[in-house]
C-alpha positions as CSV (number, residue, x, y, z in Angstrom):
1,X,96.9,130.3,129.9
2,X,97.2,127.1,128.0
3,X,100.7,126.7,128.8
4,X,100.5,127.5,132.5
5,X,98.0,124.6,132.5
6,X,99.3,122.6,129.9
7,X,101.9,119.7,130.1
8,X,104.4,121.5,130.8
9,X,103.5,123.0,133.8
10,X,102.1,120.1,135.1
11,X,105.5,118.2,134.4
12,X,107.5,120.9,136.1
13,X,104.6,120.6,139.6
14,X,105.2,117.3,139.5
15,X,109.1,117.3,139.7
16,X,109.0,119.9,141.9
17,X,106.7,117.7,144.7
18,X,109.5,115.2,143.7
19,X,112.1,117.2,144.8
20,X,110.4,118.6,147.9
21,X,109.2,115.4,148.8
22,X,113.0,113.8,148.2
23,X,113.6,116.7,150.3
24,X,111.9,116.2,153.2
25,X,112.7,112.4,153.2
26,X,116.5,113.2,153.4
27,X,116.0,116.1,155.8
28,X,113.8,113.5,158.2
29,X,116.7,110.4,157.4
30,X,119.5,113.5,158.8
31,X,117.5,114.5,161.3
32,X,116.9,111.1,162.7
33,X,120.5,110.1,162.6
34,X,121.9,113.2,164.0
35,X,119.6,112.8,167.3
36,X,120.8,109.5,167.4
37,X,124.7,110.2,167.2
38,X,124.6,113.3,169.6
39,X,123.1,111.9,172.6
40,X,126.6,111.8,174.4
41,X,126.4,115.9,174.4
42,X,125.0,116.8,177.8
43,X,124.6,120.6,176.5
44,X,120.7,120.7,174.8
45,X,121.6,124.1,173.3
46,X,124.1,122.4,171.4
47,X,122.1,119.9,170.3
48,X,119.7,122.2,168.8
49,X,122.5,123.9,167.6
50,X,123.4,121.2,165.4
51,X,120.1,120.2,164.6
52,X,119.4,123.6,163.1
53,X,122.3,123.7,161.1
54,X,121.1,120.5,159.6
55,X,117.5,121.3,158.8
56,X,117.5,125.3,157.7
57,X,120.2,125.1,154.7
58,X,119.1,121.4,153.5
59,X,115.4,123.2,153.2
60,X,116.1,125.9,151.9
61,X,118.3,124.3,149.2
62,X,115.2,122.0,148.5
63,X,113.4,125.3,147.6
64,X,115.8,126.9,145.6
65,X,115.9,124.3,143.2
66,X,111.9,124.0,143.0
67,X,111.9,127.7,142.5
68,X,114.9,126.9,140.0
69,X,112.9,124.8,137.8
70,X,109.4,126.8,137.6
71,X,111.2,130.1,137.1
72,X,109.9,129.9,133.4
73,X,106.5,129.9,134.4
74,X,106.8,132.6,136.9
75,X,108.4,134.9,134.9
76,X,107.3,135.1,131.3
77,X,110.2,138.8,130.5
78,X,113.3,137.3,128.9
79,X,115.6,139.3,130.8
80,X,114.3,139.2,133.7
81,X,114.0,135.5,134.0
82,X,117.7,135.9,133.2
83,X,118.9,137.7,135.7
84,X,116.6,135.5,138.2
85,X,118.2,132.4,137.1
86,X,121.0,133.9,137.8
87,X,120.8,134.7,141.3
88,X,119.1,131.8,142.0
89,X,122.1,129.5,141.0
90,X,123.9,131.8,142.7
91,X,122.1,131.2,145.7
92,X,122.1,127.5,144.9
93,X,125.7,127.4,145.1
94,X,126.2,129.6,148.7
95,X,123.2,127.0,150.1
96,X,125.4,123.8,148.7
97,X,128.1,124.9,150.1
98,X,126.9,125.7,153.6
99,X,125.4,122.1,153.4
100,X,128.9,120.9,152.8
101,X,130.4,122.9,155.2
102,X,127.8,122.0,157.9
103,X,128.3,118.7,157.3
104,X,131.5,118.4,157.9
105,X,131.4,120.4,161.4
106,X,128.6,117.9,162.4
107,X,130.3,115.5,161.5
108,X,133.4,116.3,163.4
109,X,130.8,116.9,166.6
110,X,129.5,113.3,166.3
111,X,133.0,112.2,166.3
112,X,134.7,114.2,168.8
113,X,131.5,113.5,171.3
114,X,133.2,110.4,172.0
115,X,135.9,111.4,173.0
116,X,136.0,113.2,176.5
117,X,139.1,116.2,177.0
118,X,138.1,116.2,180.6
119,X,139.2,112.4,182.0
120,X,142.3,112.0,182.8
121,X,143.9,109.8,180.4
122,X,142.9,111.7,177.3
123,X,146.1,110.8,175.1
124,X,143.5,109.3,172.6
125,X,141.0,112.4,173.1
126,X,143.5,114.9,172.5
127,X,144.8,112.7,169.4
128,X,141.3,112.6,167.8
129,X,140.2,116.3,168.4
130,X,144.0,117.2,167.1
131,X,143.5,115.9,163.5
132,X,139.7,116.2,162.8
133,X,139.8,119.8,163.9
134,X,142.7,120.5,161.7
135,X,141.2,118.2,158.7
136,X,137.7,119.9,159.1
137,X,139.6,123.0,158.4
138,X,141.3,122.2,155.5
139,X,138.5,120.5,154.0
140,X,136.1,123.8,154.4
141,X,138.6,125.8,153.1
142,X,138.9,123.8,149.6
143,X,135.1,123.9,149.6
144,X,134.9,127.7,150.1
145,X,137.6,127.9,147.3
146,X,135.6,126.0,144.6
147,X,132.4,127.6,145.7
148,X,133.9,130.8,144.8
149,X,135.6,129.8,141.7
150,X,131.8,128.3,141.1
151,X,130.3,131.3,141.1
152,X,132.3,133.5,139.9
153,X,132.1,130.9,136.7
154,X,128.7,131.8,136.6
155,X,129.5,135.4,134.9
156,X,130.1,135.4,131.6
157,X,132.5,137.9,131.6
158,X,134.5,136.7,134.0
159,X,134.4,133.3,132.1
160,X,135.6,135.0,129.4
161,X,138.4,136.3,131.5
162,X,139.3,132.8,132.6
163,X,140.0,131.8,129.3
164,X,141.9,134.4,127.7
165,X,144.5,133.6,131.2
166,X,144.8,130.3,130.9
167,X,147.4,130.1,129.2
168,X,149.4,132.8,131.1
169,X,148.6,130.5,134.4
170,X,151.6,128.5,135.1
171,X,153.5,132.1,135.1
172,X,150.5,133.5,137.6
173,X,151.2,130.6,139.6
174,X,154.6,130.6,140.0
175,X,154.7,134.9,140.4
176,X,152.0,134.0,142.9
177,X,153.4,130.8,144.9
178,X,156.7,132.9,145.1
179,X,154.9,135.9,146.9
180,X,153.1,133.3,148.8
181,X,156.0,131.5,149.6
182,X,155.5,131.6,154.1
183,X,151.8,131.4,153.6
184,X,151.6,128.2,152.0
185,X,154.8,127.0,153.9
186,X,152.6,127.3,157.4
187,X,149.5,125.8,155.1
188,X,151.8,122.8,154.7
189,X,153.1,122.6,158.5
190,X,149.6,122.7,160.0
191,X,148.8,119.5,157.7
192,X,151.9,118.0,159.0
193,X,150.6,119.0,162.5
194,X,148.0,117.1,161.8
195,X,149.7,113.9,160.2
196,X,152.4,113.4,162.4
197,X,150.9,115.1,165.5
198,X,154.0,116.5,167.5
199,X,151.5,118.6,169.8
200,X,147.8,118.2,170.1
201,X,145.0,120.1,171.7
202,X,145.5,120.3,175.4
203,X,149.0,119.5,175.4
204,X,150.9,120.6,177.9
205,X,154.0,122.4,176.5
206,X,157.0,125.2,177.1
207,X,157.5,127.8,173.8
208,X,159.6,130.4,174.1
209,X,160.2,130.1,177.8
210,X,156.8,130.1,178.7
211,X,154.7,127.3,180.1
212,X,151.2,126.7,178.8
213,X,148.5,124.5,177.0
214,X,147.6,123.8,173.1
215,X,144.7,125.8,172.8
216,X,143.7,126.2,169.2
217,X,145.7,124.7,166.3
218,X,144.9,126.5,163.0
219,X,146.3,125.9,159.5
220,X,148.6,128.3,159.9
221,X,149.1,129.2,163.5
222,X,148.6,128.1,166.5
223,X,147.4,129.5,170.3
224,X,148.7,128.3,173.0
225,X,146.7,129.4,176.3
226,X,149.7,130.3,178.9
227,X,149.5,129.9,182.8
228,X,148.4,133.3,183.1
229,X,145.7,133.3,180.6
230,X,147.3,135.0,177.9
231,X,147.3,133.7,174.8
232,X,150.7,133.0,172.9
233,X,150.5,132.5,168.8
234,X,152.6,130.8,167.2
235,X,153.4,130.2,163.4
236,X,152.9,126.7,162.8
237,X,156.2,126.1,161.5
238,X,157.7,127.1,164.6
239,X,156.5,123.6,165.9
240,X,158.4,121.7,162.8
241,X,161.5,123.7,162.6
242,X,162.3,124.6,166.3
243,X,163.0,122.4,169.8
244,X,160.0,122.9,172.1
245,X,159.1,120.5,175.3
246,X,156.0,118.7,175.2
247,X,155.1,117.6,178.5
248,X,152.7,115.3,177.8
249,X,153.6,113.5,174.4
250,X,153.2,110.3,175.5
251,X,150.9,110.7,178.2
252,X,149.9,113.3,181.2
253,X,151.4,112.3,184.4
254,X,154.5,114.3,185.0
255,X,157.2,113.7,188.1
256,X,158.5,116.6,190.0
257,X,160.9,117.8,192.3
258,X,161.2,119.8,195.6
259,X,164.1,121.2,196.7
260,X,164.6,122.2,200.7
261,X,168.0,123.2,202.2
262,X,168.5,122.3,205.7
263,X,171.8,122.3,208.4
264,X,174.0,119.5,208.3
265,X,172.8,118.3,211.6
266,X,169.4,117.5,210.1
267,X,168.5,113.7,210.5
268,X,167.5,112.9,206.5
269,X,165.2,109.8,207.8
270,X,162.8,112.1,210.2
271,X,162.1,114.4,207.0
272,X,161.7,111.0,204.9
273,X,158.8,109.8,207.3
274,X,157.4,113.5,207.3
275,X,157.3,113.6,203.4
276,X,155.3,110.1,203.2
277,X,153.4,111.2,205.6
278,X,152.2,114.5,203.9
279,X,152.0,112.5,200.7
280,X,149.2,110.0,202.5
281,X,147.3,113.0,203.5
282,X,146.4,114.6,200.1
283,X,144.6,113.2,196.9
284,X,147.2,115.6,194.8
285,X,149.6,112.3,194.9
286,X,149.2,109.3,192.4
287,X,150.4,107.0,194.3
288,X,153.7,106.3,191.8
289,X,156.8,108.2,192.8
290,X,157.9,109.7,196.3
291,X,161.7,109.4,197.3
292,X,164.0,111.9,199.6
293,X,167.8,112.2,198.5
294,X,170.4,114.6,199.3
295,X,171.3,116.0,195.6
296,X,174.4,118.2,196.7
297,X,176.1,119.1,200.0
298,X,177.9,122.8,200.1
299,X,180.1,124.5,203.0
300,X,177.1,125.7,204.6
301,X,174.2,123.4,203.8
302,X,172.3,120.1,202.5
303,X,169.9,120.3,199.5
304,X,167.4,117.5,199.9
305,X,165.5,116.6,196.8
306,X,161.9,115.3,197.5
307,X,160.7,113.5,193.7
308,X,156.8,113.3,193.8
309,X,154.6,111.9,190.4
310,X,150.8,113.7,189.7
311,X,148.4,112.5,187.2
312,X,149.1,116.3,184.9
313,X,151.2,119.2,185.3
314,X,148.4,121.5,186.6
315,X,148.0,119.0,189.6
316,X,152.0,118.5,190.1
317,X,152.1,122.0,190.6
318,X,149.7,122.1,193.4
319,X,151.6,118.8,195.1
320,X,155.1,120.7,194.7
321,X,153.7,123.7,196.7
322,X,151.7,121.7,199.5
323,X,154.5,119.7,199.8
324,X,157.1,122.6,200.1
325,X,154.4,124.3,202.5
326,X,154.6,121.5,204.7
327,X,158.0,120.7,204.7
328,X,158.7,124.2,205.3
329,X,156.0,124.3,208.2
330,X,157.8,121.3,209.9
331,X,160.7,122.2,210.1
332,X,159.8,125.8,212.0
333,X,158.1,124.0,214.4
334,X,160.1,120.3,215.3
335,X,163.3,121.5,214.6
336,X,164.3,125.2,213.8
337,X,167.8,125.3,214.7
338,X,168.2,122.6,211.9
339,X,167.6,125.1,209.4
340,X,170.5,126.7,207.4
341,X,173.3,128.7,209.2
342,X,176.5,130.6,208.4
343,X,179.0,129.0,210.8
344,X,181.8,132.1,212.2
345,X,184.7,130.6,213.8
346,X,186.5,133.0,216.2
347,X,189.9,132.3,218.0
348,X,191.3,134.3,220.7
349,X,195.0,135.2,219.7
C-alpha cells in the first residue's frame, strides 16, 4: 500500500496527466488545423471522415502509453505484467503506425483539395493528384514494412532468429531480389510514373487499341477506365517500355475530323456555310478550329473533311457526331441527288 501511494506512484500520475494533457493539446492544435485546411471539400461526410481519422488513433495512442507506464502498479504478477507490456507495445506500435499512415492520407486530402479534376484546364490538377497519390503509396508501404519488422523485433525469439541470419542476408537478398525480379521492376516503374509523369490521373489515352481514361495508378499496375466502363489493368511497365497515345499530355482540347462523301456535282462552298453554321449553334465547339477541305477525290465520289477543335475528347466526340448528324440531315433534305452515285454508261451498238 506504501508503494501504490508512495513516490513512485505519484511520479508515474503525474507523467501520465503530462502525457494526456500533451495529448490533448496536440490532438486540439490537429484538430484546429485540419478544419482549417479542409474547408474547400463541399462533402461534410468527408470532412468528418478525416476528422475522425485524426482524433480516434492520436487518443488512443495517448492512452496506451499512460497505460504503458503505470502497468507496474496495476499489475504486481511478474509474468503477467510481462506479457501485458508486451501487447501493449505491440499495440503502441499498430496505433503509431496508423497515425503515420493517417497522416499522410490527410495530408494528401489537404493538398489535392486544391486542386479541382472537374475544370476544364486541369493539366496542373491531374499533375498534382498523379504524384502525391503515387508518393502516399510508397510512403505507407515503407511504414507498414518497418512497423512489421518493429514488432516482430519485439519477440525474443524471433530476435534471436534475426541474428543468427544476418550474416546469411546478402545471399537471402539476392535469392530473394532474383525471384522478385518483375515485382520490384513494376515497384520501380510506378516511381518513375510518378517522377517523370508520362500519364496522370484522368488522362485521356489509347492501350492496346482501346480508348479510355487513367483511372487509378498503383505502384505496380495501373487501371484505366475504358469507354464502356470496363476497366483495363495494366502492368506499370507497360507505360515505360511500350508506345501508347496520350491524348492529353500537354493539355485537354483535342481537334477532330469528319468525313462525308458526296457526288462530284456538290458545290463545296454551300456545305462550308452549313458546317459554320451548325458550329454557331451548339456550345460543343470551342471556338478554335473549323475548316471544310476535300481530302481525296475517287472515280465515283468526293471525301470532304470537316476539322472541328473541343475543349476534351469526351466533348469532341459529341461535336463529331452532331456534326455528322447534321451534315448528313442536310444534305437529304437541300440536295439529295448530290449524294454518292455509281455512274453506268450505256451505248447503243
Amino acid at each position: 500500500m506504501e508503494n501504490f501511494l508512495g513516490i513512485e506512484y505519484i511520479e508515474r500520475v503525474a507523467i501520465s496527466l503530462v502525457i494526456i494533457a500533451t495529448g490533448v493539446a496536440l490532438l486540439y492544435i490537429a484538430v484546429r488545423f485540419i478544419k482549417a485546411n479542409i474547408t474547400l471539400l463541399k462533402d461534410k461526410g468527408k470532412r468528418r471522415r478525416i476528422l475522425t481519422k485524426a482524433v480516434l488513433p492520436l487518443s488512443l495512442f495517448t492512452l496506451l502509453i499512460s497505460l504503458r507506464l503505470n502497468l507496474p502498479v496495476i499489475i504486481k504478477d511478474a509474468e503477467l505484467f510481462g506479457t501485458a507490456s508486451h501487447f501493449v507495445l505491440v499495440l503502441l506500435i499498430l496505433t503509431g503506425t496508423l497515425i503515420a499512415i493517417n497522416a499522410i492520407n490527410i495530408t494528401r486530402i489537404i493538398i489535392l483539395s486544391r486542386y479541382d479534376l472537374t475544370q476544364k484546364n486541369n493539366l496542373l490538377a491531374r499533375k498534382m493528384h498523379t504524384q502525391l497519390k503515387i508518393i502516399e503509396r510508397i510512403i505507407v508501404f515503407v511504414i507498414i514494412f518497418i512497423a512489421i519488422a518493429s514488432i516482430l523485433l519485439t519477440f525474443d525469439s524471433i530476435k534471436r532468429i534475426g541474428v543468427s541470419l544476418f550474416a546469411s542476408a546478402g545471399v537471402a537478398g539476392l535469392v530473394i531480389g532474383l525471384a522478385a525480379q518483375k515485382v520490384i521492376g513494376s515497384m520501380l516503374a510506378g516511381f518513375q510514373l510518378a517522377i517523370t509523369q508520362p500519364i496522370r490521373i484522368d488522362d485521356v489515352v489509347i492501350v492496346e487499341n482501346e480508348w479510355g481514361w487513367i483511372e487509378e495508378i498503383m505502384l505496380t499496375y495501373v487501371v484505366v477506365r475504358l469507354w464502356d466502363r470496363r476497366r483495363l489493368v495494366v502492368p506499370s511497365t507497360y507505360f515505360i517500355e511500350k508506345p501508347f497515345q496520350n491524348w492529353t499530355r500537354k493539355s485537354a482540347d483535342l481537334i477532330g475530323s469528319v468525313f462525308i462523301y458526296t457526288d462530284y456535282t456538290m458545290p463545296v462552298d454551300e456545305l462550308r456555310t452549313e458546317f459554320l453554321k451548325i458550329l454557331e449553334e451548339t456550345e460543343l465547339w470551342d471556338g478554335n478550329v473549323a475548316n471544310v477541305q476535300v481530302t481525296n477525290a475517287t472515280s465515283q465520289s468526293l471525301e470532304i473533311r470537316f476539322l472541328v477543335s473541343a475543349n476534351d475528347s469526351p466533348i469532341l466526340w459529341d461535336l463529331r457526331v452532331f456534326i455528322r448528324e447534321r451534315i448528313v440531315e442536310y444534305l437529304q433534305q437541300n440536295h439529295p441527288d448530290k449524294l454518292p452515285k455509281t455512274r453506268v454508261n450505256l451505248q447503243k451498238e
